[in-house]
C-alpha positions as CSV (number, residue, x, y, z in Angstrom):
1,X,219.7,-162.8,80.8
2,X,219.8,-159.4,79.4
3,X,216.5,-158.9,79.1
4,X,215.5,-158.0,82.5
5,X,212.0,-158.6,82.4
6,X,212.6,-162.2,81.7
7,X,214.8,-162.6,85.2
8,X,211.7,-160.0,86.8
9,X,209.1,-163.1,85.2
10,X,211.2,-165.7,86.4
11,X,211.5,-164.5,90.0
12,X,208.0,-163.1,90.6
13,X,206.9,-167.1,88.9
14,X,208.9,-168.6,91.8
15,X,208.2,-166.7,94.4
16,X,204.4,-167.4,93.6
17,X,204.5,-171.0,93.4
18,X,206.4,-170.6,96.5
19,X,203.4,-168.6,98.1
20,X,200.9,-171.3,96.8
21,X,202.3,-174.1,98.5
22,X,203.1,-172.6,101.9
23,X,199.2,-171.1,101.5
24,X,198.3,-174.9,101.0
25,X,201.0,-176.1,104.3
26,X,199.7,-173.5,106.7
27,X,195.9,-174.4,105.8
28,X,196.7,-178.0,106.4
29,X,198.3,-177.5,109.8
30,X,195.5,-175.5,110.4
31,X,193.6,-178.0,110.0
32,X,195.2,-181.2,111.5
33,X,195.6,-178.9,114.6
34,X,191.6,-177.6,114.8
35,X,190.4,-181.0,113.8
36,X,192.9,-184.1,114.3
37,X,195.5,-182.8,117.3
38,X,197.4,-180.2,118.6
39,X,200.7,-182.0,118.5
40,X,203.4,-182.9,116.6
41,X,203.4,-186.4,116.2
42,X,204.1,-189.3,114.0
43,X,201.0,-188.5,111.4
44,X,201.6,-185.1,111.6
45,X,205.6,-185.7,110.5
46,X,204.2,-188.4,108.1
47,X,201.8,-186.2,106.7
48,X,204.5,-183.4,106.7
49,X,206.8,-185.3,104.2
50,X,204.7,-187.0,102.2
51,X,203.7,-183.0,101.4
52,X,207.4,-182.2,100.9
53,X,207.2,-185.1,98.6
54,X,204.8,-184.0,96.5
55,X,206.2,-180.6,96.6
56,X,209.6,-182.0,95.3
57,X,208.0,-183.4,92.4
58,X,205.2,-180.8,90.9
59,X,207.4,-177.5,92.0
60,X,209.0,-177.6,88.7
61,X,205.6,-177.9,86.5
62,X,204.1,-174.9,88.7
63,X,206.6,-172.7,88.4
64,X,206.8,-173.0,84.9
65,X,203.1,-173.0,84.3
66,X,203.3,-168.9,86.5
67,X,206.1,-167.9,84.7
68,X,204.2,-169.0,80.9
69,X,201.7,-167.4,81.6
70,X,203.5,-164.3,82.6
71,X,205.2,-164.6,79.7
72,X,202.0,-164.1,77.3
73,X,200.3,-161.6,79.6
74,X,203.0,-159.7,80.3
75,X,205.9,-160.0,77.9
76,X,204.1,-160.5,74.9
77,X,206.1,-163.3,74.5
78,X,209.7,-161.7,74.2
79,X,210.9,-164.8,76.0
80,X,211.3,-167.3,73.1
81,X,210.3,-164.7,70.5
82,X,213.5,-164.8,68.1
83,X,214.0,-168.7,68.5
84,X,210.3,-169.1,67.6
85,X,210.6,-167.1,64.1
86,X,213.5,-168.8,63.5
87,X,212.2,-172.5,63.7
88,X,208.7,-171.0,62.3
89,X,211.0,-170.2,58.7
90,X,212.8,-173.9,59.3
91,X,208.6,-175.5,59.7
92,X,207.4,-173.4,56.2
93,X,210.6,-175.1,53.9
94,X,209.6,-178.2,55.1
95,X,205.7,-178.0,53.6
96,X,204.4,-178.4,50.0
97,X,201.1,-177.6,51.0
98,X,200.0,-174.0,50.7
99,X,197.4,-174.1,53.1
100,X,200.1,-175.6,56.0
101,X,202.4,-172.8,54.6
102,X,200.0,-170.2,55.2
103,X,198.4,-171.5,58.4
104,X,202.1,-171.8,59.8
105,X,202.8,-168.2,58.9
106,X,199.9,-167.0,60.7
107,X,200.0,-169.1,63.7
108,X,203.7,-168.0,64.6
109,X,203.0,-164.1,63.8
110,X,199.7,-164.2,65.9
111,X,200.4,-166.6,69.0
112,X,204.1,-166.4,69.6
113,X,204.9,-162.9,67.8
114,X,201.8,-161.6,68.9
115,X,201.3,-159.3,65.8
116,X,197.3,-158.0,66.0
117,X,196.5,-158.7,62.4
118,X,198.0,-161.0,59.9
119,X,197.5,-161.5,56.4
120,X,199.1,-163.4,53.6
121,X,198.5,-161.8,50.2
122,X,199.0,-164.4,47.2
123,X,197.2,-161.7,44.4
124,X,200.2,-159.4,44.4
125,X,198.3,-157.5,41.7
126,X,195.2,-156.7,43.8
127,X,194.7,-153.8,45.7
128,X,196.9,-153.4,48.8
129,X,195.3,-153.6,52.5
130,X,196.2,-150.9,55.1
131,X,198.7,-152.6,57.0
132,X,201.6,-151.0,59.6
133,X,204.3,-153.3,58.2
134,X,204.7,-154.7,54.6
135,X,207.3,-157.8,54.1
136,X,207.5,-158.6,50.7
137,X,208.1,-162.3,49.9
138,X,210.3,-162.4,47.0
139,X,211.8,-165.2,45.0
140,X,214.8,-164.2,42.0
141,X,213.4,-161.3,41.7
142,X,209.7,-161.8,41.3
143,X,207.5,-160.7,43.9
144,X,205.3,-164.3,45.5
145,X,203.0,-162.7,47.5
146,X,203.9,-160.1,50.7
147,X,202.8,-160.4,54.6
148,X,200.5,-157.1,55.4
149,X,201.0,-157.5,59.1
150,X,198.9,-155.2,61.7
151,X,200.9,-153.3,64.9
152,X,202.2,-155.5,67.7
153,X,199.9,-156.2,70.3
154,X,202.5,-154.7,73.0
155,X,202.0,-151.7,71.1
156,X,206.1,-151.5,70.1
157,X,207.4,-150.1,67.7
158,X,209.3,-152.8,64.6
159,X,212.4,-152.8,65.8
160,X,215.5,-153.5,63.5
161,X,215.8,-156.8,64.6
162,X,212.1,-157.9,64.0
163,X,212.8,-156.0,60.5
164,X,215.5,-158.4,60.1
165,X,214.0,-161.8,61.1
166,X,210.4,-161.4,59.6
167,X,212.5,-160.4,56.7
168,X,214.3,-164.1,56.9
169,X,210.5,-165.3,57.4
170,X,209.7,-163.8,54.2
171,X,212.2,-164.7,52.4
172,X,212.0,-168.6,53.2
173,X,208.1,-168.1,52.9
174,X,208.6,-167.1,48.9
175,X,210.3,-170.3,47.9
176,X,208.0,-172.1,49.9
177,X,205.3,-171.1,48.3
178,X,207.0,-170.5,44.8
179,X,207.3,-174.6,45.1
180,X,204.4,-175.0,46.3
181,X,202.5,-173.4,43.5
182,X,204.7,-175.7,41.5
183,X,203.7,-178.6,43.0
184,X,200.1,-178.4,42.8
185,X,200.2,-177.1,39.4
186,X,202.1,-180.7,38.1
187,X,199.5,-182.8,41.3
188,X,197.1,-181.2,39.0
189,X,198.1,-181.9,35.5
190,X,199.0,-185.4,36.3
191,X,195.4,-185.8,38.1
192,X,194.4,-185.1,34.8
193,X,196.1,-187.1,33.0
194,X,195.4,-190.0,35.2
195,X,191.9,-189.1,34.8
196,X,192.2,-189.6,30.9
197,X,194.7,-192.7,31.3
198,X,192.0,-194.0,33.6
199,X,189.0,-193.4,31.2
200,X,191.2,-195.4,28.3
201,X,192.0,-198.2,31.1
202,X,188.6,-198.5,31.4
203,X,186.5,-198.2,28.2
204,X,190.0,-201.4,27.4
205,X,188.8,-203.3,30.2
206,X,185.1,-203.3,29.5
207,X,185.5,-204.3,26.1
208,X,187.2,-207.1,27.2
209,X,185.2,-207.9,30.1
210,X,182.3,-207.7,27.9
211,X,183.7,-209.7,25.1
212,X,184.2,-212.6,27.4
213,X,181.0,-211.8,29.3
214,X,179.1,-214.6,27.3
215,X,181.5,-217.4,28.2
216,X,181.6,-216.3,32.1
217,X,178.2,-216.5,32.4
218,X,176.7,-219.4,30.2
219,X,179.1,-221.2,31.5
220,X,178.2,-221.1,35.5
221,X,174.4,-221.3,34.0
222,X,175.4,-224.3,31.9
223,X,176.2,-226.4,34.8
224,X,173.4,-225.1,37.1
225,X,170.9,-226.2,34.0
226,X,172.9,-229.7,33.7
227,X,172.5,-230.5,37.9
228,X,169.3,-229.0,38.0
229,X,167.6,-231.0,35.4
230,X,169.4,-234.4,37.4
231,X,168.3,-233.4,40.4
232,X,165.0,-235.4,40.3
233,X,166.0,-238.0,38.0
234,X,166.4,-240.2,41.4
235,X,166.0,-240.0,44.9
236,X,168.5,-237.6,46.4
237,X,170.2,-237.7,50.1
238,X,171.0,-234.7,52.1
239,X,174.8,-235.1,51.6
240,X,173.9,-235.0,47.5
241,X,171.6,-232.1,48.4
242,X,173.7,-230.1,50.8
243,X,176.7,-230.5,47.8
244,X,174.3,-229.5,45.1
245,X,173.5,-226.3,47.4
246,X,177.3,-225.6,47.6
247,X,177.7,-225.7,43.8
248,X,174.5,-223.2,42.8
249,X,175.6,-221.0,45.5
250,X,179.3,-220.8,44.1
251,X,178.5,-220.6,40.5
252,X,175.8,-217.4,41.7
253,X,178.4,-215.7,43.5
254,X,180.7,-216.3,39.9
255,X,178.0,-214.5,37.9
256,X,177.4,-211.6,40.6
257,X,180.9,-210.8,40.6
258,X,181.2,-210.6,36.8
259,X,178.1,-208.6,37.0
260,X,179.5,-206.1,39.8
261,X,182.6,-205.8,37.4
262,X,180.8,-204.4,34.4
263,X,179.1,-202.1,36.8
264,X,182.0,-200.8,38.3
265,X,183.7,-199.7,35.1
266,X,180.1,-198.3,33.9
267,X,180.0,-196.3,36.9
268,X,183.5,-195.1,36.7
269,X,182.5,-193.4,33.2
């Protein structure tokens, strides 16, 4: 309420979405009385508050939708500008990945902030980028990486309050990234070692699969041999026939999975 373009926003919002629906009223009378009739009576009343109605229930959504987008056209979003920082340094301590960290950082400073340009420099040892504001992002001490940040695209000076709060942002962004540096440094170690646990696991596992390969195989083959070879030592019916068809399939599908196995692990090395 101090700010006195945000009660200015919120009146000129209302008094527009005001506007819009008696534009839409008058147009409607105008038309039931050129086209339908030139009294009042029970459809024109019916008509008439079933409007109000729907008035009643979307005034609300269109006022709000005016005085948004006054918001970002006019105030360069002043209106929720602190409490937006704020939660945006609460969202970055809740992420391990540096690519959310960063793409929160940037999102807040450029769509709710509204700072022109934005960067996020990790190589604190590289050359420095013209910038209008530098935030360092500092954790015990060491310097994490600092925001080069562009002028505000309402053209205002930094005040001693944004100083303060982008300050906070900094400050929060450090040890977010400070873990999660730390993080993806031990994801990748322990990748690795998986990676060499895995390739042990699995030279193991084929020398055992391959050591009982010979008795997984002849012996599926054994008994296909054995019922083959009976097969025409008499006449056959097609219950014996559809059984005998059951067995050769399942014994197959024994040896093709033993088979897949062994390429599995070949493929994995």
């Amino acid at each position: 309420l101090m700010d006195i373009s945000v009660i200015i926003s919120r009146a000129a919002a209302e008094a527009l979405a005001i506007a819009s629906y008696g534009s839409l009223y008058f147009g409607f009378v105008y038309y039931y009385q050129a086209n339908i009739s030139d009294l009042i009576d029970d459809n024109f009343l019916a008509m008439t508050i079933f409007y109000g109605v729907i008035v009643g229930q979307t005034f609300r959504n269109l006022r709000l939708f005016f005085q948004t987008t006054a918001d970002k056209v006019f105030l360069r979003g002043k209106y929720d500008y602190y409490q937006t920082l704020a939660k945006a340094a609460a969202r970055v301590g809740e992420k391990l990945s540096l690519d959310n960290i960063l793409k929160i950082i940037d999102q807040t400073l450029r769509q709710d902030v509204e700072i022109s340009e934005v960067r996020v420099v990790l190589d604190v040892q590289g050359a420095k980028p013209i910038a209008e504001l530098v935030i360092p992002c500092v954790v015990e001490g060491r310097l994490i990486a600092y925001l080069a940040l562009g002028p505000k695209l309402s053209e205002e000076p930094y005040s001693e309050k944004d100083l303060h709060l982008l300050e906070s942002l900094a400050s929060q962004a450090a040890l977010a990234i400070d873990h999660a540096r730390s993080y993806e440094k031990i994801r990748a170690e322990l990748k690795a070692v998986k990676r060499q646990l895995g390739r042990s696991q699995r030279l193991a596992l084929l020398g055992t699969l391959t050591a009982g390969v010979t008795y997984e195989i002849r012996d599926p083959l054994t008994l296909i041999r054995a019922e083959t070879e009976r097969l025409t030592s008499q006449p056959r019916d097609s219950e014996y026939l559809k059984n005998y068809q059951e067995l050769l399939l399942k014994q197959i599908i024994r040896i093709e999975g033993v088979v897949q196995r062994m390429l599995v692990l070949a493929k994995g090395e």
